[in-house]
C-alpha positions as CSV (number, residue, x, y, z in Angstrom):
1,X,113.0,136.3,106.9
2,X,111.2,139.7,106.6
3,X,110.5,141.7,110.1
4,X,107.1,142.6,109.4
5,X,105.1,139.9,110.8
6,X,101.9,141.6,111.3
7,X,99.5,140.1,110.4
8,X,100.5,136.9,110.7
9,X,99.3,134.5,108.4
10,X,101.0,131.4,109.3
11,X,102.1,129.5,112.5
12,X,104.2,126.7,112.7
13,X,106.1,124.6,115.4
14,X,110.0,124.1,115.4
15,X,111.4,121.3,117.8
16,X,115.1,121.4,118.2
17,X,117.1,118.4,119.4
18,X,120.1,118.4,121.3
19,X,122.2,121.9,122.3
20,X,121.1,125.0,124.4
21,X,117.4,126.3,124.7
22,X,118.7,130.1,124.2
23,X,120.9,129.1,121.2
24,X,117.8,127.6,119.6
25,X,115.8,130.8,120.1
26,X,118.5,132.5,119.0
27,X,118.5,130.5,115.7
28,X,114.7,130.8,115.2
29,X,114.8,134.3,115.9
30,X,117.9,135.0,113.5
31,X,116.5,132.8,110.7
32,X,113.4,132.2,110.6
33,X,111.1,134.5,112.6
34,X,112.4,137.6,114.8
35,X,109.2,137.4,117.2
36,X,109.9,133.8,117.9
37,X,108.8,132.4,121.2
38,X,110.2,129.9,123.4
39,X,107.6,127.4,124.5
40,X,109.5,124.8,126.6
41,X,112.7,123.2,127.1
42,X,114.0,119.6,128.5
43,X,117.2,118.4,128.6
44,X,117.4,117.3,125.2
45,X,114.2,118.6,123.2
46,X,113.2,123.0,122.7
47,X,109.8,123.8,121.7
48,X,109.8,127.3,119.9
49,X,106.6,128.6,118.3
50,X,107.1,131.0,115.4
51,X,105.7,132.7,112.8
52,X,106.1,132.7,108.7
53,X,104.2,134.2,105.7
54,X,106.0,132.8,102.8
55,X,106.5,128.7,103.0
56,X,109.6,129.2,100.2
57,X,111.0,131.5,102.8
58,X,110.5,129.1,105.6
59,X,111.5,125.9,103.7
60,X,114.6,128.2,102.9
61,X,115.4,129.2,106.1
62,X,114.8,125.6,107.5
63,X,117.3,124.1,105.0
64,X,119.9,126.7,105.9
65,X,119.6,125.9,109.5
66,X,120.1,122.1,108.5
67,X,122.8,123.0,106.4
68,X,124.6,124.2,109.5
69,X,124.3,120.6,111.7
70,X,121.3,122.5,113.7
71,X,118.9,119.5,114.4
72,X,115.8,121.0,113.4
73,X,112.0,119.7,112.5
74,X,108.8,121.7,111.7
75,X,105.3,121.2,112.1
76,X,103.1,123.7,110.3
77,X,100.0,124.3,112.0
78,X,96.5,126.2,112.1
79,X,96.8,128.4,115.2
80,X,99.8,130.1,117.3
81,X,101.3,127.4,119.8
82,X,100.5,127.6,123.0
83,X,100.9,125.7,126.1
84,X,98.5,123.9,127.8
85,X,99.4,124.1,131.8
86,X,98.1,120.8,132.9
87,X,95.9,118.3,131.9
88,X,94.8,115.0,133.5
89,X,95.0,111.8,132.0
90,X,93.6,108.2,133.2
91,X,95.7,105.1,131.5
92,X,93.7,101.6,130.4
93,X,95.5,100.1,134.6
94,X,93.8,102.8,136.4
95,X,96.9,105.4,136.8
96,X,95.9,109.0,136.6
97,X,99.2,111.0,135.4
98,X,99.7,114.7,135.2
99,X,100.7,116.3,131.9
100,X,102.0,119.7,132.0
101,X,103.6,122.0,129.5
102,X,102.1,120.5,126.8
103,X,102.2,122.3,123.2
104,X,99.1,123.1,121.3
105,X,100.2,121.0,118.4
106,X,99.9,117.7,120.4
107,X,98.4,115.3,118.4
108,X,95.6,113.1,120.6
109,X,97.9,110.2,120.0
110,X,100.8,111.2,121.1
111,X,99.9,111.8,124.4
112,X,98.2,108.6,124.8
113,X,101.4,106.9,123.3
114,X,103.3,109.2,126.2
115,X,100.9,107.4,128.9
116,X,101.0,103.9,127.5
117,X,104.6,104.4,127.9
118,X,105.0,104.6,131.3
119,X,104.1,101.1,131.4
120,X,105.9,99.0,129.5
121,X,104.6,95.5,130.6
122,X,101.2,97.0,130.3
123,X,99.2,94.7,127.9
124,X,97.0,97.4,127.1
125,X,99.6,98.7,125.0
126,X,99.4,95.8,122.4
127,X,95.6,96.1,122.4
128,X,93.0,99.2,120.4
129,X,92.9,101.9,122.2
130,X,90.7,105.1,122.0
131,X,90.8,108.2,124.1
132,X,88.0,110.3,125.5
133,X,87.3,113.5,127.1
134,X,85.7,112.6,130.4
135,X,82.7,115.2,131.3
136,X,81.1,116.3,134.1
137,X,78.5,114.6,136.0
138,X,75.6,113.1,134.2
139,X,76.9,113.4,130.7
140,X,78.7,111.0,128.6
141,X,82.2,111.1,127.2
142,X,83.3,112.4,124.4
143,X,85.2,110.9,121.9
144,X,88.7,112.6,120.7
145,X,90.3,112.0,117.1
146,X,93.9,110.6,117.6
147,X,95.2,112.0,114.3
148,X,93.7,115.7,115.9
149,X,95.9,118.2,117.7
150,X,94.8,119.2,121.2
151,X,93.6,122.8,119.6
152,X,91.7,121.2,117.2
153,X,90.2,118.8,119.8
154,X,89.3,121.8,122.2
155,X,91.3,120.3,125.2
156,X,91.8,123.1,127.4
157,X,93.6,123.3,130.6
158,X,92.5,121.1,133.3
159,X,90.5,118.8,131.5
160,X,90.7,115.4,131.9
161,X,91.3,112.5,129.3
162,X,91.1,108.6,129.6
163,X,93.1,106.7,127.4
164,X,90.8,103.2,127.0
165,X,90.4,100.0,125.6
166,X,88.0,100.0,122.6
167,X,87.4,97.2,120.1
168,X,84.5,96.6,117.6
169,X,83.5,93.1,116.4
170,X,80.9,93.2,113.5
171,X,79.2,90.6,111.0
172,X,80.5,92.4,108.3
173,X,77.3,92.3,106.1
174,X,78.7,91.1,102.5
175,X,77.0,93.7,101.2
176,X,79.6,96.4,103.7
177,X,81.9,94.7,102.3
178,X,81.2,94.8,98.6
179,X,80.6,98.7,98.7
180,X,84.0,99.0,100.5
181,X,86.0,97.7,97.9
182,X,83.6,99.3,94.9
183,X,84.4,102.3,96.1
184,X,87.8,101.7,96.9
185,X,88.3,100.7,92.9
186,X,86.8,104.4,92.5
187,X,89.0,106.1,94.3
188,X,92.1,104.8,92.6
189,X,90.7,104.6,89.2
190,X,89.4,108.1,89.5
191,X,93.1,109.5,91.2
192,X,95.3,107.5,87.8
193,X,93.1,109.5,85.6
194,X,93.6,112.9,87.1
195,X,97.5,112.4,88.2
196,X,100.0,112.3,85.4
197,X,102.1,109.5,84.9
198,X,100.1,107.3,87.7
199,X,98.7,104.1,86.1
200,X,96.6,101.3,87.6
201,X,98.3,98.5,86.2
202,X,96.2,95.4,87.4
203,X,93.6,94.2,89.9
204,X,93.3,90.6,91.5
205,X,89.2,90.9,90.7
206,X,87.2,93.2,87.8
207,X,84.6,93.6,90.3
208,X,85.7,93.8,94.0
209,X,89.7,94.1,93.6
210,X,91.7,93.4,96.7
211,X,94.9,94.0,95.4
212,X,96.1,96.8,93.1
213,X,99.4,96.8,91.2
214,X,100.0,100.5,90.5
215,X,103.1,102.6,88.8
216,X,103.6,106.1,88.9
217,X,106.7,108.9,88.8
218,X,108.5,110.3,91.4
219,X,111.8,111.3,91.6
220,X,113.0,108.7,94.6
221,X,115.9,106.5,94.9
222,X,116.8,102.7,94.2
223,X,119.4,100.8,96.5
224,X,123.1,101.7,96.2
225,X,125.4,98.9,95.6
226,X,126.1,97.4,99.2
227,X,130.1,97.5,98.6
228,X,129.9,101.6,97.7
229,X,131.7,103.7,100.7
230,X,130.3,106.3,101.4
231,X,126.7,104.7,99.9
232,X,125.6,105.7,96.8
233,X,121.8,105.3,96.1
234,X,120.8,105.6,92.1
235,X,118.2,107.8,91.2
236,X,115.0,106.0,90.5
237,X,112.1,107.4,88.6
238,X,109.6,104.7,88.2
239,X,108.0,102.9,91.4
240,X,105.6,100.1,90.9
241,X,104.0,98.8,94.0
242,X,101.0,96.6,95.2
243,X,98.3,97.8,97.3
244,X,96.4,95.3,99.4
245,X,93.2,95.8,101.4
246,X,92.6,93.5,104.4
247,X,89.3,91.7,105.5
248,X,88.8,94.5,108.4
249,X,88.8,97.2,105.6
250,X,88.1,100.1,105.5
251,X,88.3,99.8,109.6
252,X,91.6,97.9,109.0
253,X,94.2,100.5,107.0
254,X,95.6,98.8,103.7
255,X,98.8,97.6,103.5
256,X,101.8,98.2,100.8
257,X,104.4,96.4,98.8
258,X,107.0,98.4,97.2
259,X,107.5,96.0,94.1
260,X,110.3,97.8,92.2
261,X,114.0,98.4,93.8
262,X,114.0,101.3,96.3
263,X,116.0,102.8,99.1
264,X,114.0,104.8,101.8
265,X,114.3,104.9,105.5
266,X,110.8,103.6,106.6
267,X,110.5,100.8,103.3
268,X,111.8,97.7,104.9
269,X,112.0,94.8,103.1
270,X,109.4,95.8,100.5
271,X,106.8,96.7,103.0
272,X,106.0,100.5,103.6
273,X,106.4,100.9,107.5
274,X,104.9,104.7,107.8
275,X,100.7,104.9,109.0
276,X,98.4,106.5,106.1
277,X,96.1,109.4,107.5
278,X,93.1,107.7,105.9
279,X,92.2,104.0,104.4
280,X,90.9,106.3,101.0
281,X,93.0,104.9,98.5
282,X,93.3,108.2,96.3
283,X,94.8,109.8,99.7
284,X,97.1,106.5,100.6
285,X,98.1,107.3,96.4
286,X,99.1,110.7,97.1
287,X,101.1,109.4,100.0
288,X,103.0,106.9,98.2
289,X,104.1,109.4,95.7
290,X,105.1,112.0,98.6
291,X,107.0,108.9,100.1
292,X,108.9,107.7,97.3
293,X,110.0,111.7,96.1
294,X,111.4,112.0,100.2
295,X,108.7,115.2,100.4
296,X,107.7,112.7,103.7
297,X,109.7,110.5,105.6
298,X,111.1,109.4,109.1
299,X,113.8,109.2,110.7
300,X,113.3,108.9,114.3
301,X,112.8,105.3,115.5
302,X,109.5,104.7,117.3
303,X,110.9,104.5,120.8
304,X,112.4,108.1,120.1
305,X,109.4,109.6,119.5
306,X,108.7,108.6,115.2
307,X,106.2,106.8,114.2
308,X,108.0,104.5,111.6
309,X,110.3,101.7,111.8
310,X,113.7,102.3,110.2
311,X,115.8,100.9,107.5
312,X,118.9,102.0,109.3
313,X,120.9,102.4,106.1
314,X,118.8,104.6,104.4
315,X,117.8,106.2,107.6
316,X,121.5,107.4,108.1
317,X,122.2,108.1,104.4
318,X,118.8,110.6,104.3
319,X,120.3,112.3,107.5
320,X,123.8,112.7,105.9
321,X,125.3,115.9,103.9
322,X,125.4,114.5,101.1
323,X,121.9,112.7,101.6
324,X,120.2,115.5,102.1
325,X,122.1,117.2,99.3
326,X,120.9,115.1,96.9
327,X,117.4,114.5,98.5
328,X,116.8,118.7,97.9
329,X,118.6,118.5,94.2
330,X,115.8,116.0,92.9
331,X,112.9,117.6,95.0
332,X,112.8,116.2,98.4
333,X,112.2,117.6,101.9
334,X,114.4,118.3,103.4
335,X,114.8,116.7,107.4
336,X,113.4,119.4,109.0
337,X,110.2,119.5,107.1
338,X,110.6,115.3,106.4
339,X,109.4,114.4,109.9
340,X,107.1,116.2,112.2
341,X,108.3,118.5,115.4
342,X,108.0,116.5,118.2
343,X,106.3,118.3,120.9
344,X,107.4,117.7,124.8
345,X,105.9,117.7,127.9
346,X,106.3,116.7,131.6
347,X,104.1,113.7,132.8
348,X,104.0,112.1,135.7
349,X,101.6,109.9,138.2
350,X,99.3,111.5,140.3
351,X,97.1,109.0,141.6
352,X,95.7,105.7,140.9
353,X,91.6,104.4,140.9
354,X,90.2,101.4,142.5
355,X,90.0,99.9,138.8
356,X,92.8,98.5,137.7
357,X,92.5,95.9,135.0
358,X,95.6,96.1,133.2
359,X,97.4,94.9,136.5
360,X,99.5,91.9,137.1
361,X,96.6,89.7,139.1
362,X,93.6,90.7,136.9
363,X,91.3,87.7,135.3
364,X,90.9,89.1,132.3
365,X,95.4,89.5,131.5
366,X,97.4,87.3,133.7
367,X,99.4,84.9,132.2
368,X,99.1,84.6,128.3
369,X,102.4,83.6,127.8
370,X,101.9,80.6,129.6
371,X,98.5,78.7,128.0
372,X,98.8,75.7,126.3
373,X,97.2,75.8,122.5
374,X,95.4,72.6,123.6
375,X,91.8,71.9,122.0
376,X,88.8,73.4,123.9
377,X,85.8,71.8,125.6
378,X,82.8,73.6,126.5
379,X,80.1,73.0,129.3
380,X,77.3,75.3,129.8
381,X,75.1,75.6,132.6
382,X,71.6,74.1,132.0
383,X,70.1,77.2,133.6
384,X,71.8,79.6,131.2
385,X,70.0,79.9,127.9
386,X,72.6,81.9,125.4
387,X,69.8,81.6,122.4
388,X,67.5,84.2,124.5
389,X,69.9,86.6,123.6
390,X,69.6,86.5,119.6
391,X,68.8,89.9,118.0
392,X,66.4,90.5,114.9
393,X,68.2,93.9,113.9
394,X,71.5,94.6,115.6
395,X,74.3,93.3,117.1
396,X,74.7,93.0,120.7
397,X,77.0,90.8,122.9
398,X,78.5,90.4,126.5
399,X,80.8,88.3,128.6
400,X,81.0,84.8,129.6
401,X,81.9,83.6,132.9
402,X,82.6,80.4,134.8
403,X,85.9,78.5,135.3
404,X,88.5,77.0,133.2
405,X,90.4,73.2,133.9
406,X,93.6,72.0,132.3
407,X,92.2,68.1,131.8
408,X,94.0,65.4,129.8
409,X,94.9,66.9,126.5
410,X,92.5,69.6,126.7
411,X,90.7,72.3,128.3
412,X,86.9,72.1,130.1
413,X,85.7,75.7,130.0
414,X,82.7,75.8,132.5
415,X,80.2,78.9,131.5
416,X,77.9,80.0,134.7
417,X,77.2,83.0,133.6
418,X,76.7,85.3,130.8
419,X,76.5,89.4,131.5
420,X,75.3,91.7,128.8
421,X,77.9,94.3,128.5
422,X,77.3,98.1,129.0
423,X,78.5,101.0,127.6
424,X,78.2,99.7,124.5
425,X,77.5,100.6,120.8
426,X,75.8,98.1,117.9
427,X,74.3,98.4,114.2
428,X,73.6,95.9,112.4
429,X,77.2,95.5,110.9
430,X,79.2,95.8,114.3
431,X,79.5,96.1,117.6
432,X,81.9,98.3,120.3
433,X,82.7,97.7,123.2
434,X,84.8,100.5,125.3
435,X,86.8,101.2,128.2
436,X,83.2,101.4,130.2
437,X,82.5,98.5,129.1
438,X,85.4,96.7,130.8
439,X,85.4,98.9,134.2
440,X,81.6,97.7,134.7
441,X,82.7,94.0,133.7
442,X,85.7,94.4,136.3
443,X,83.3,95.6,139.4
444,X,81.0,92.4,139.6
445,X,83.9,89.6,138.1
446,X,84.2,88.6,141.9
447,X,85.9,85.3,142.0
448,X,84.6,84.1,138.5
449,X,87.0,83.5,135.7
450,X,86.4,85.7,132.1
451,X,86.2,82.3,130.0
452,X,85.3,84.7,127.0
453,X,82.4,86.7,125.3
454,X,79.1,86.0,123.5
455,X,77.6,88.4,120.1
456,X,75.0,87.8,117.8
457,X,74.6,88.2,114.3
458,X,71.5,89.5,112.4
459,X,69.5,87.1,110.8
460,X,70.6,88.3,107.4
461,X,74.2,88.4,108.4
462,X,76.7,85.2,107.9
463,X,76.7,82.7,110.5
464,X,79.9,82.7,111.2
465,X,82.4,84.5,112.6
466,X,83.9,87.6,110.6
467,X,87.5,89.1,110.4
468,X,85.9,91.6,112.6
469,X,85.4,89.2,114.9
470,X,88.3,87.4,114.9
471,X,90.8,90.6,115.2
472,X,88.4,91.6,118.5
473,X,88.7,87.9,119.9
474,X,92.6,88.1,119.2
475,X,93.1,91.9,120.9
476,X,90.9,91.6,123.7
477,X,90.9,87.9,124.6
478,X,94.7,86.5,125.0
479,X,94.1,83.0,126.7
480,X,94.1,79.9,124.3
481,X,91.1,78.8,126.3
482,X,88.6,81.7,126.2
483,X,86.5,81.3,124.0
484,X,83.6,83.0,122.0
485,X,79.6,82.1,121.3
486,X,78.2,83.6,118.3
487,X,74.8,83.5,118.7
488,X,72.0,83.3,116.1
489,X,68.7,82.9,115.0
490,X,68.8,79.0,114.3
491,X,71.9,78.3,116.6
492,X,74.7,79.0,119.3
493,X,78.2,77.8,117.9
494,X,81.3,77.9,120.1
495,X,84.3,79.1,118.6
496,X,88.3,79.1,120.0
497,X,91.1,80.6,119.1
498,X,94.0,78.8,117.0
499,X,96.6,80.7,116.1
500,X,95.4,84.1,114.4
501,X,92.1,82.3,113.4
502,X,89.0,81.3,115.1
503,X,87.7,77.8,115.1
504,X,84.3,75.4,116.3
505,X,85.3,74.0,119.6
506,X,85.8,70.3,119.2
507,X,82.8,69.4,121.7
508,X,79.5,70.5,119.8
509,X,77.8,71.8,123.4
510,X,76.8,75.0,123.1
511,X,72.9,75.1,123.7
């Protein structure tokens, strides 16, 4: 790499894993940039920020560092790396933690996967979760983008996050819906006519397609024949795959079927195991083509800090010699520009709240695993009148409570109370609730059981619940029993959960 770095043009992270924090800077400063700097170290994991003006050079200097067994990943980014010295961060149970050390080039998401983490049996960690910048007095908060890095986000030192619980239900206004998936058929029409050798072969609908059956080129690999030692994957140059787009989208990312033989480390079974940046289908396109010529891939299993799940064959044939060899002849990235540098930092507890709703005791967790999928009854209190609640132009909602009963092959949900939640967002196609939203339900839950939720629907929306609705009954409401009351303009219905869908509750009393 040349010496003069002034002016800089280019930044970039390196992560090294494994070996000596001096031998690493060392390297970086030898190879790739003389003015490296050394950001942090841990046992296993150096941070070294550096400095490029020529990516050939870099992806040059990267491969030749690979090339020696040097355990090396890159993330290119926007601004110098820097450290932040400490910021605060409030998990979904209440626990404040300390983060300290922590590189520019954090992404949002990463450091609330780093706090989920330090609670494993924390449901929150199965559940939607957003994370906010918390402000000072007498202003809201502010919501961060996960897929941002910290710079980008304008976290500075001493700030303090919460990482929540946010879900949206919505009616899901056909008429969303429709548009979604017009424009959707756009996108990938309009990216096969400007990308060579892309084509869209077929579509389940000629007006709103769900499911698109595309092939394009890309200079990939097919399986190698399972008796082959050392394996041998064939060159494959043709990739047909299916696209599908689930009833939550464009909230709910599409999914991906790899239709035609391949060999890649995060394709499993047919079924692409890496998150797209957006639900646009021209960029998920893009993706797929950078996926299947290895320009992207991962190889670090999700509990070591990736964010894909692993055929382990092909995971240990990309990070071979001769993998990588032949990954770089046809194209490909090669492992240190593959996956992202992951960035490290210290974290640990600093102090807990008085709200704690993720813990062991709490109304609204304890217990799932134990329910019984028994049919649900529903009593109401004559003094509570859920129709009051119906709304001409946008969706709102709240919490039911009572008590539940196990009876004689079934459950009596008793409602005494319903609370409008706040903190709150609706339109007239959704509804949110947040973190807030569950702290304020917590404080005045007393000795009442959280037997489930109410929302209404517009009066031009269906009258029935939506996949929006469903997926926020399933995340945020475990119990078989709790239930939820869609209100609308000509009725209350009562709906339970069975199994992944939601259904009328076998007793018709929900005045």
């Amino acid at each position: 790499m040349t010496n003069d770095l002034e002016p800089a043009e280019n930044q970039a992270l390196l992560t090294f894993e494994g070996g000596d924090p001096e031998d690493h800077l060392a390297l970086a400063r030898q190879f790739v940039d003389p003015e490296a700097e050394l950001l942090i170290a841990t046992a296993t994991v150096t941070n070294i920020s550096i400095r490029y003006r020529d990516s050939a050079e870099l992806d040059s200097a990267l491969q030749n560092l690979t090339e020696r067994g040097v355990d090396v990943a890159c993330t290119r980014s926007d601004h110098r790396p820097y450290l932040l010295v400490e910021i605060v961060v409030e998990g979904p149970d209440g626990t404040s933690y300390s983060l300290t050390g922590v590189p520019s080039t954090t992404r949002v998401e990463e450091i609330a996967a780093a706090v989920l983490s330090q609670n494993p049996e924390d449901p929150s960690r199965r559940r939607p979760i957003a994370v906010d910048r918390l402000p000072g007095e007498g202003r809201d908060p502010e919501r961060l983008d996960p897929a941002a890095d910290v710079h980008s986000a304008r976290v500075e030192d001493g700030d303090v996050l919460r990482v929540g619980i946010q879900a949206t239900a919505g009616a899901g206004l056909y008429e969303t819906r429709l548009a979604a998936l017009e424009s959707a058929r756009d996108q990938i029409s309009g990216f096969a006519i400007e990308t060579n050798q892309f084509s869209l072969d077929s579509v389940d609908d000629q007006n709103f397609a769900t499911r698109f059956v595309v092939t394009f080129a890309a200079n990939g690999f097919g399986p190698p024949d399972s008796r082959s030692r050392p394996l041998q994957p064939i060159p494959a140059d043709r990739h047909t795959v299916r696209i599908t787009l689930p009833p939550g989208y464009p909230v709910t990312h599409p999914t991906v079927d790899w239709l035609s033989p391949v060999f890649h480390p995060n394709i499993v079974d047919g079924t692409v195991c890496l998150t797209f940046e957006s639900p646009a289908l021209d960029v998920v396109c893009r993706a797929l083509i950078d996926l299947a010529s290895y320009r992207i891939y991962d190889v670090s299993p999700e509990d070591f800090g990736g964010g894909g799940f692993l055929d382990l064959a092909a995971a240990a044939w990309t990070v071979s010699d001769a993998g990588q060899r032949q990954i770089i002849d046809r194209g490909g990235a090669p492992a240190a520009l593959g996956r992202r540098a992951r960035p490290v930092f210290a974290i640990e507890p600093t102090s807990r709240t008085d709200v704690q709703l993720g813990a062991p005791d709490d109304a609204l967790w304890r217990g799932t695993e134990h329910d019984s999928a028994l049919p649900v009854r529903v009593h109401i209190s004559e003094t509570l009148a859920l129709a009051e609640y119906a709304s001409e132009d946008v969706e709102d909602g709240g919490f039911l409570l009572g008590s539940v009963d196990r009876r004689h092959g079934h459950w009596l949900v008793t409602i005494t109370e319903a609370v409008r939640a706040s903190h709150t967002q609706g339109t007239r196609t959704s509804w949110t609730v947040t973190q807030d939203s569950l702290i304020a339900l917590h404080r005045i839950l007393g000795d009442q059981r959280l037997v489930g939720w109410f929302h209404t629907h517009p009066a031009d929306a269906p009258a029935e619940p939506s996949a929006a609705d469903t997926a926020f009954h399933c995340d945020l409401f475990p119990r078989t029993w709790q239930i939820t009351a869609l209100v609308t303009h000509d009725a209350v219905t009562c709906y339970q959960r069975v199994g992944e869908q939601l259904t009328p509750v076998m007793s018709p009393t929900c005045p």
